[in-house]
C-alpha positions, 0 to 999 in steps of 0.5 A: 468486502474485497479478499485476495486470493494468492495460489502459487504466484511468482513475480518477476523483474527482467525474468529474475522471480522478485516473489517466488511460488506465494500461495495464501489469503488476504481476508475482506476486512482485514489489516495486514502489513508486509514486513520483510528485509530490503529486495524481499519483494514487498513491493513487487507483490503490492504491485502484483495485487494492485494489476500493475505486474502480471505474475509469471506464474500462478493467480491472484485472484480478487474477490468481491469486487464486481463494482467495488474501487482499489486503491493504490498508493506507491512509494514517494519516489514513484510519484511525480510532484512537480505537476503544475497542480494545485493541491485541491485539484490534485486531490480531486482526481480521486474523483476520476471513477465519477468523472470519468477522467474529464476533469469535471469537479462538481461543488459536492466534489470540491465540499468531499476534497476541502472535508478530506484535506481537513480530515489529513491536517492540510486545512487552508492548503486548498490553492497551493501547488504541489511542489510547494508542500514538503514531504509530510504535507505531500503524503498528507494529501495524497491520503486526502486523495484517498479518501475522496476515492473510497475504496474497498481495498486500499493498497499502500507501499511504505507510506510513512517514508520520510514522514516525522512521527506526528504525520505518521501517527496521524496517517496511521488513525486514518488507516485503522478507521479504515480497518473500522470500517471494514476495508481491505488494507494492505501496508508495505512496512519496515518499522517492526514495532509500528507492525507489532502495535497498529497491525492485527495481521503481517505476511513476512516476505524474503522472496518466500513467505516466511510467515503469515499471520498474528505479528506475535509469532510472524515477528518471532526472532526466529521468523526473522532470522530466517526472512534473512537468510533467505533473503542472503541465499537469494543475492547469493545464488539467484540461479539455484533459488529460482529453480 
């Protein structure tokens, strides 16, 4: 199982720290959620795990993971979907660590994709280009996508953004069989209550780690109104707060 070391990271953007001096663990198996105010730096931290920034300071060190696979959804709106594509092909480049980025989709691969659209709802989806699905049917997929790469660490940036209740409560099954199964899975959330029900663990960021563990106590009211103040104290005098 994949851990994730944390020890006095900073992230910056434009060198203005975005994730300031985190120190902590993501224990193998576990399923955590990152909950904090808008700018709290949620997504730049997943970034920072994902290999996509480098921190300015400090090491994030992952553990366990000689031939293991990471994967790493981003935002919606980070992700190009008008790629003359169809929906199967694109959930085949989950494949690209058997294909080596050629393309190739053997039989098997094609049987994995049609059984992972299945698994997502998207049954019968397999010919349709990506620009023609909306934004449910697109998140569907692409946790299709997911599938297919089987990894053992899976990284997702809100991913139930502009996704109706039922899509949600059915990519929400597929991350707890995830957790089933022993996987590392972090989730960048907003919905507190979706936390406090589906999510054993949550790191409570406002540039700072607020808080870090059980929800129950990580989600307290004061936690909260302290991840807000510290979020109003960084717009309000980011030169003093990256001291």
């Amino acid at each position: 199982m994949i851990a994730i070391g944390l020890d006095n990271v900073t992230l910056s953007y434009n060198r203005h720290p975005a994730v300031h001096h985190i120190s902590g663990r993501f224990e193998g198996g576990t399923l955590t959620a990152i909950a904090g105010p808008n700018g709290a730096g949620k997504s730049t931290l997943i970034k920072g795990i994902a290999g996509i920034l480098r921190p300015d300071e400090g090491r994030i060190t992952i553990e366990n993971a000689h031939h293991e696979r990471i994967a790493y959804l981003p935002q919606a709106a980070e992700i190009q979907r008008d790629f003359p594509m169809s929906v199967l092909h694109m959930v085949a480049t989950g494949f690209w660590h058997r294909t080596g980025g050629t393309g190739t989709i053997t039989p098997g691969m094609k049987k994995k994709a049609v059984q992972a659209l299945i698994a997502v709802g998207l049954n019968g989806f397999e010919k349709r280009d990506l620009a023609s699905l909306s934004a449910g049917q697109f998140q569907r997929a692409l946790f299709a996508r997911l599938l297919v790469q089987d990894a053992s660490l899976i990284l997702l940036d809100e991913p139930f953004t502009a996704v109706d209740a039922g899509t949600t409560a059915q990519l929400l099954a597929i991350i707890r069989q995830w957790h089933a199964e022993k996987r590392t899975v972090i989730c960048v959330l907003h919905d507190l209550a979706q936390i406090r029900e589906y999510f054993p663990q949550v790191l409570l960021l406002a540039r700072e780690c607020i808080a870090w563990g059980d929800p129950a106590k990580a989600l307290s009211p004061e936690t909260l109104a302290s991840a807000a103040f510290f979020r109003d104290s960084w717009h309000a005098n980011p030169e003093v707060c990256a001291l």
